[in-house]
Every structure is written in structure tokens, then in C-alpha cells.
C-alpha positions as CSV (number, residue, x, y, z in Angstrom):
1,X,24.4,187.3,89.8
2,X,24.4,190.3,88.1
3,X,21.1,190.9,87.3
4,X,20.2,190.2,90.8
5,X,22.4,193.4,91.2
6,X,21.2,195.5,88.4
7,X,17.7,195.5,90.3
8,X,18.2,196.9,93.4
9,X,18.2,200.1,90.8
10,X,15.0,198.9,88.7
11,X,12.9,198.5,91.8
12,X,9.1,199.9,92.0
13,X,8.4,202.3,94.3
14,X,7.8,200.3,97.8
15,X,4.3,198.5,99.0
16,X,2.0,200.9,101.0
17,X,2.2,200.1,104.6
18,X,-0.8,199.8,107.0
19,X,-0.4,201.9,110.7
20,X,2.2,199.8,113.0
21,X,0.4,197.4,115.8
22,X,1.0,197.9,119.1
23,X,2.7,194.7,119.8
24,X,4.3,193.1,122.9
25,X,5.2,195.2,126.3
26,X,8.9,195.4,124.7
27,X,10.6,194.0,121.8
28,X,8.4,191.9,119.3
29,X,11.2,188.5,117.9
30,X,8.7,186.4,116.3
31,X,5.5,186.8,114.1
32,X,3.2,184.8,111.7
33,X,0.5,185.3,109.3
34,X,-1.7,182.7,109.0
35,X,-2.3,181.1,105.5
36,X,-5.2,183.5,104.8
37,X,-3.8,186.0,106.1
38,X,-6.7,187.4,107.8
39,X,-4.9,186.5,111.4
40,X,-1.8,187.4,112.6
41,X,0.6,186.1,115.9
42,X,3.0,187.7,117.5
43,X,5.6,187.1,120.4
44,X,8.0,188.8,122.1
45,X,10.1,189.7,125.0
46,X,6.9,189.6,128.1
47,X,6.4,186.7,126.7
48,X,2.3,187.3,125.5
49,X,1.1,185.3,122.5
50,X,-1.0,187.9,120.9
51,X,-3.8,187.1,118.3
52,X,-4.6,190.1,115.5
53,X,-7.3,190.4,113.0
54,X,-5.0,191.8,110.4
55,X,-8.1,193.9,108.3
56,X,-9.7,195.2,111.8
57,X,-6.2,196.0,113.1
58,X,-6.9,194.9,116.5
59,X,-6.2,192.4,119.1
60,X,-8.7,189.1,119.3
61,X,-6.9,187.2,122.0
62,X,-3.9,188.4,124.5
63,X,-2.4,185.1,126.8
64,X,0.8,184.5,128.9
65,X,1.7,182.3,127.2
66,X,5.7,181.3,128.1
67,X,7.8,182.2,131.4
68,X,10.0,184.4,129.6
69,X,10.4,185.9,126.4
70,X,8.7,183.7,123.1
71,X,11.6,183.2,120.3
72,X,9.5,181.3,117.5
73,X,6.1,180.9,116.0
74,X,5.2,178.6,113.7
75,X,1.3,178.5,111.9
76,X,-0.4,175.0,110.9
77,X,-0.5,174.8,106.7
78,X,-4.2,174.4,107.4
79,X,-4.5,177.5,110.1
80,X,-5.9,176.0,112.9
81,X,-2.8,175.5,115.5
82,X,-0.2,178.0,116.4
83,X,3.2,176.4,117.6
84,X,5.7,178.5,119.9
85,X,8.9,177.8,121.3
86,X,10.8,180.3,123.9
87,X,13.1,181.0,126.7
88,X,11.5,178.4,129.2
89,X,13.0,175.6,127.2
90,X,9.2,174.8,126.2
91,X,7.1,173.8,122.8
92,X,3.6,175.2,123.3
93,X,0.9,174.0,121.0
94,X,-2.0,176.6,120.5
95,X,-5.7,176.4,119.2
96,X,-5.1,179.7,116.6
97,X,-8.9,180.7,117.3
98,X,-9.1,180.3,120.9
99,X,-5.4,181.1,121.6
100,X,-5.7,178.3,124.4
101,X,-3.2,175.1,124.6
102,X,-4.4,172.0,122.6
103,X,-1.9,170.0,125.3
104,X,0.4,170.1,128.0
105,X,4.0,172.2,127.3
106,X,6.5,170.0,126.3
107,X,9.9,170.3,127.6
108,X,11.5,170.5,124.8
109,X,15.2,171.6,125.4
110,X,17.4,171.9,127.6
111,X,17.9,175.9,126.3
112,X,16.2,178.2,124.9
113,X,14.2,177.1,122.3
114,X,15.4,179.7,118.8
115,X,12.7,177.7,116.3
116,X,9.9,176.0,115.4
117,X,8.0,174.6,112.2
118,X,5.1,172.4,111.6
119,X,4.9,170.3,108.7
120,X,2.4,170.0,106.0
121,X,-0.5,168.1,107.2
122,X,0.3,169.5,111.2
123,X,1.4,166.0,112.1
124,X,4.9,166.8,112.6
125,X,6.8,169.2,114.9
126,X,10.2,170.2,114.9
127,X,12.1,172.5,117.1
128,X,15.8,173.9,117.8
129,X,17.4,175.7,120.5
130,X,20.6,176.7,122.1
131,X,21.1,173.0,123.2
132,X,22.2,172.4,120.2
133,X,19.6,169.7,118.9
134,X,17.1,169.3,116.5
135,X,13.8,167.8,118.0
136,X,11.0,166.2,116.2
137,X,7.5,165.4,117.8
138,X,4.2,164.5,116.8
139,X,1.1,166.4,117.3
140,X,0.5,164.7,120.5
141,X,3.9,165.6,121.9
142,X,5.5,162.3,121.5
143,X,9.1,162.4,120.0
144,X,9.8,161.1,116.9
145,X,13.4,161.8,116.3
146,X,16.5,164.4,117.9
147,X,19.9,164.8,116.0
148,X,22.9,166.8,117.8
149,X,24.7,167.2,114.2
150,X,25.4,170.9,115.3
151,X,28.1,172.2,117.2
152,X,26.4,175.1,118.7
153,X,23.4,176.5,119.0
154,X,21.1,176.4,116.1
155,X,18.9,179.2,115.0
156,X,16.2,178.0,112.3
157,X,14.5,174.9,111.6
158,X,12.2,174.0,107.8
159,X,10.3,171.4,106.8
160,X,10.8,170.5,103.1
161,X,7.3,170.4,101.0
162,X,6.8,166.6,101.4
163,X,8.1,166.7,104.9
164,X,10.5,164.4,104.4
165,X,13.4,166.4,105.0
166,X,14.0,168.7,108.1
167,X,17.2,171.6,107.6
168,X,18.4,173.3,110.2
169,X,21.3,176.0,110.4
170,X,23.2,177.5,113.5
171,X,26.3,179.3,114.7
172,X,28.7,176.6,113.4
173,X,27.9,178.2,110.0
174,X,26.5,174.7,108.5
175,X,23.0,173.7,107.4
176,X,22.4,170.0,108.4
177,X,19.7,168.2,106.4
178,X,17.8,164.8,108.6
179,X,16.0,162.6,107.0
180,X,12.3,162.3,109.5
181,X,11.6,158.8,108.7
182,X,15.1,157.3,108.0
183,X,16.0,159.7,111.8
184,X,19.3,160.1,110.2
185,X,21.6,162.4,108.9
186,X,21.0,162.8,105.1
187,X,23.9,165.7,103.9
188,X,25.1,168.7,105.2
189,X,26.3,172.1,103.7
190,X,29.2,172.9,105.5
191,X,31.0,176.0,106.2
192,X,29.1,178.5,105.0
193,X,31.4,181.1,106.7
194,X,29.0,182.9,108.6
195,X,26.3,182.2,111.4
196,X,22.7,180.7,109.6
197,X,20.0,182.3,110.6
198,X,17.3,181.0,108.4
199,X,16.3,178.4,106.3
200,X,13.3,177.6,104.5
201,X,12.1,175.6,101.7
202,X,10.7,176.8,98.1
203,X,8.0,174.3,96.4
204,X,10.3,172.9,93.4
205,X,13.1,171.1,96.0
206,X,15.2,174.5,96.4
207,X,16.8,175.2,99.7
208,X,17.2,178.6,100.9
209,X,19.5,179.9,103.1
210,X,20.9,183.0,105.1
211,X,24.4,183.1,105.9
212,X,25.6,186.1,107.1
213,X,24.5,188.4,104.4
214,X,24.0,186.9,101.9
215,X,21.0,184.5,100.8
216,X,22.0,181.4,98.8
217,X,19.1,178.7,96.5
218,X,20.7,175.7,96.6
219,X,19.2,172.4,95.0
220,X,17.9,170.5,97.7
221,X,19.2,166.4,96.1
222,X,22.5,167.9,95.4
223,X,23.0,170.9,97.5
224,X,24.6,172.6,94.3
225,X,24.1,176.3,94.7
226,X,21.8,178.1,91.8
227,X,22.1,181.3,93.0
228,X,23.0,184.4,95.3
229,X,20.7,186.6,96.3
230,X,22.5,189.8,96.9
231,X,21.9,193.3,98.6
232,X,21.7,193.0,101.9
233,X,24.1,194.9,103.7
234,X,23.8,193.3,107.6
235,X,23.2,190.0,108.6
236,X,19.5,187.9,107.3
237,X,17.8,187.1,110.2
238,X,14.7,185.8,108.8
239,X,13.1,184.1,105.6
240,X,9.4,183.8,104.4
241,X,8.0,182.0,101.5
242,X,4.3,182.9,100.7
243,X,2.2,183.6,97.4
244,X,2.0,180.1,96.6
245,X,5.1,179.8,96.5
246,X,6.4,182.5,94.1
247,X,7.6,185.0,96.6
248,X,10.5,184.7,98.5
249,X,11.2,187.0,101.6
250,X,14.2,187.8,103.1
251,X,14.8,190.5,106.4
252,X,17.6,191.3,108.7
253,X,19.6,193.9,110.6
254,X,20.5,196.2,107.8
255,X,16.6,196.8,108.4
256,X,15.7,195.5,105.2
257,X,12.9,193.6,103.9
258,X,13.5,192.1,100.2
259,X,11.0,190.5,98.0
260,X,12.2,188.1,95.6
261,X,10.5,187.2,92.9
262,X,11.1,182.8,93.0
263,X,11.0,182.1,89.6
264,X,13.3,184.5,88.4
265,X,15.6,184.6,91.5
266,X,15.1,188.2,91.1
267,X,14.5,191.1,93.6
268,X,11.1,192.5,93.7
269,X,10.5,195.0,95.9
270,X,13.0,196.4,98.6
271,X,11.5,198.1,102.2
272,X,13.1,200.2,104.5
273,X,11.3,199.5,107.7
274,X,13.4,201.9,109.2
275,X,13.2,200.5,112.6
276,X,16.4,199.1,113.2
277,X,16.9,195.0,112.6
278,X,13.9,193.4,111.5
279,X,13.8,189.8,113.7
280,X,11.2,188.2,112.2
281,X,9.1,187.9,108.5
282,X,5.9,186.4,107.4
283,X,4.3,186.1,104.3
284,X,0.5,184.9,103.9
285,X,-0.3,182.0,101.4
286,X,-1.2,184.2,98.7
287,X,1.3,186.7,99.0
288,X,-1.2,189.8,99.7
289,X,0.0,190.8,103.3
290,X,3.6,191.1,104.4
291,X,3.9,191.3,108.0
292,X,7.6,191.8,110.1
293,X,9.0,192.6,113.7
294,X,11.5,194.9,114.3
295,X,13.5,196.1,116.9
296,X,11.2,199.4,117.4
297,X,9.6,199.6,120.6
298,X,6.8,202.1,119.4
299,X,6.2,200.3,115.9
300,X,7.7,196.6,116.9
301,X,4.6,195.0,114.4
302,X,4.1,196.1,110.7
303,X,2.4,195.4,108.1
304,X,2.0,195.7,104.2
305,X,-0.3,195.4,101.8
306,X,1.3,193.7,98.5
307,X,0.6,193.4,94.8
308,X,-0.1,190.3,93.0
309,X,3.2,188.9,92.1
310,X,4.1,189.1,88.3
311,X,3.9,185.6,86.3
């Protein structure tokens, strides 16, 4: 842990950032680059789904999209479907180049719905929300699998790599593990003493999670921890994996963003967005553009242009 600590004093001047976006008519909570990173979606409290051409810097595609504020996005591995989930209760699958729905809304929850994430190959949605449960459904809508395992509401949903696996984490300060195919519980890491805000998945089998503060890499077969990521000072709203894999990054409402270099469980850059909490992160497949929402009304959408991650 110590080195982790060392290099918060070792860190590189931060990555240049590109002129804010204009963003939603109020707060922005949710944003995602798409694997290429040449589009990026954002939601927020009017509830718009806007499409952006991240080089151009301006909108493609503007739709009312949900009755109320959007909470969650979610881009297809391949790029080609945008998944949200908000307020209404509703899952709303998008066509990411036309910004129009590929099918009805589904009802998803009986609550707001706090997170989506698509698998993989796109065949497999799964959503959570203030109900409580963890929903699964096909492409087509049609469910595939729901767990309650939570006591409370639960805040972040991840697929693992093979999509076998589905972790979720919530305000009972427990990360809950469901095995898709089996539709049952497979473990649980309980009591992690804070509320979990995020979880996601790294491409070797490690868990990630954000508990409060503090981030934790846990093997995901044993659920034995292999390390803290320290440094945060506030709460971790939000976690991104990108550049194939090798960057980790973490954001929350000490108004951080932190890069971590994966293989080295190592910081590697640290920005002050200076806005206030940052809500959301979002990484692009080969870890060139960073993109984050904060709680700045004039600057809600940014954006940065990173360097190749080290080997």
C-alpha cells in the first residue's frame, strides 16, 4: 500500500483538457465514451440523451429520451447500442448512430433505475435501481434473471469479461456476485463498511470496487483483496476501465479523477476537475480520451486527452 501512497507525490503533471461541453439543461449524472472514442453520450437531470462527436466538439443527436432525469448509460462492446436507465423506472435501448429506440421501454423497476451494463457480445442487459433488485434481460427485452440479494437500494451493476458473472453493490455496503446462467447467488463480499458506489471488472478476473473512499482489487474466484487503492479523500462515485484494459479510473466527490495504472496497481495521473463531485467516468477502449460529469452547471461535460499508458 505504500507505494500506492508514495505516488500521489511522484505524479506527472496532469493531462491537457479539451474546452467543457455544454451538456444537459442542469446537472449532467451519467456519461459514456464509446469504444473508439470518437462518440460520446451524456444524460442528466431534463432527462435528454445527448450524442457528441468528441474531435468536432459538438452535438450529433439531442432526444427526450426518459420522463425524468437519466441516471445510467451503458455503451455496446461493439458501439452500436446505447443503454439508459432513469427516474421513470425504465430501460431504454438506443441505436448509438441514430439516437432512436431499437424497441419499446421496458419497465424495468419499480424505482428509479441507478445502473446499467451490457455484456460483451450486447446480448445481455442488466440493470439496478432503488427497488433493490438486480435485473437481467436480453436484447429483445425479455428477462432472463432478477435477484433481491440487497437490502437497499443498489447503485452499480458490471458484467465480468466472459459475462458469466454479474456484481452489484448498494447502500447495504455489500457487493453481491449472481451467477447469469446458474440465476443464482454465487458469493458476496459483505460489509464493506461504507455505501458501494461502483464496481467494475478488470480483464485478468479482478473485481474492483468503491466503498466509501477507498477502492479495493479483489480476486474475483476468491474475493481475497490484492490491494487498496488509496488517495481519495470523499466518497468514489464512479469507475472506468479502458485502454485495453490497462487503465483503471476511479472519480468521486472529493472532485477527483485518478488514473491507475492496472498492472502495477499504481496511481498514474491525478485531476482536479475542480467542479465539485464528479458523478460519472468514462474511459475509451484505447485509453486516449477520458471523459467525466461533474456537478458544474456551466462545465457539467469534460474531457481529456490522455497519453499512451506506460507498459
Amino acid at each position: 500500500m505504500m507505494n500506492a501512497v508514495l505516488l500521489l507525490f511522484a505524479v506527472a503533471a496532469p493531462p491537457p483538457e479539451s474546452p467543457p461541453l455544454g451538456g444537459q439543461d442542469g446537472v449532467t449524472y451519467a456519461v459514456a465514451l464509446s469504444p473508439d472514442g470518437k462518440t460520446l453520450v451524456t444524460g442528466g437531470k431534463d432527462g435528454t440523451l445527448i450524442l457528441w462527436d468528441v474531435a468536432g466538439r459538438f452535438e450529433t443527436k439531442r432526444v427526450a429520451a426518459h420522463e425524468g432525469p437519466i441516471l445510467a448509460l451503458a455503451f455496446a462492446a461493439d458501439g452500436s447500442a446505447v443503454v439508459t436507465g432513469g427516474a421513470d423506472k425504465t430501460v431504454r435501448l438506443w441505436d448509438a448512430k441514430e439516437a432512436k429506440e431499437k424497441q419499446p421501454a421496458l419497465q424495468a423497476h419499480d424505482d428509479a433505475v441507478t445502473a446499467v451494463a451490457v455484456n460483451a457480445d450486447a446480448s445481455l442487459i442488466a440493470s439496478a435501481g432503488w427497488d433493490g433488485k438486480v435485473k437481467i434481460c436480453d436484447s429483445k427485452g425479455a428477462a432472463m434473471g432478477e435477484h433481491t440479494l440487497h437490502k437497499g437500494p443498489v447503485f452499480s451493476v458490471a458484467f465480468s469479461p466472459d459475462g458469466k458473472v454479474v456484481a452489484s453493490g448498494g447502500r447495504d455496503r455489500t457487493v453481491q456476485l449472481w451467477d447469469v446462467a446458474g440465476k443464482k447467488k454465487q458469493a458476496a463480499v459483505e460489509e464493506l463498511g461504507r455505501t458501494v458506489f461502483a464496481v467494475a471488472f478488470l480483464p485478468d478476473n479482478q473485481l474492483v470496487t468503491a466503498a466509501g473512499d477507498l477502492v479495493k482489487v479483489w480476486d474475483a474466484k476468491t474475493l481475497q483483496p490484492k490491494a487498496e487503492l488509496k488517495g481519495h479523500l470523499a466518497a468514489v462515485r464512479s469507475l472506468a476501465v479502458g485502454g485495453k484494459g490497462k487503465t483503471l479510473a476511479s472519480a468521486g466527490e472529493d472532485g477527483h479523477v485518478r488514473l491507475w495504472d492496472v498492472g502495477k496497481l499504481a496511481l498514474r495521473d491525478d485531476i482536479d476537475a475542480d467542479a465539485g463531485i464528479v458523478t460519472a467516468v468514462s474511459l475509451s477502449d484505447d485509453g486516449a480520451t477520458l471523459a467525466a460529469a461533474t456537478a458544474d452547471r456551466t462545465r457539467s461535460v469534460r474531457t481529456w486527452k490522455l497519453p499512451p499508458a506506460k507498459e
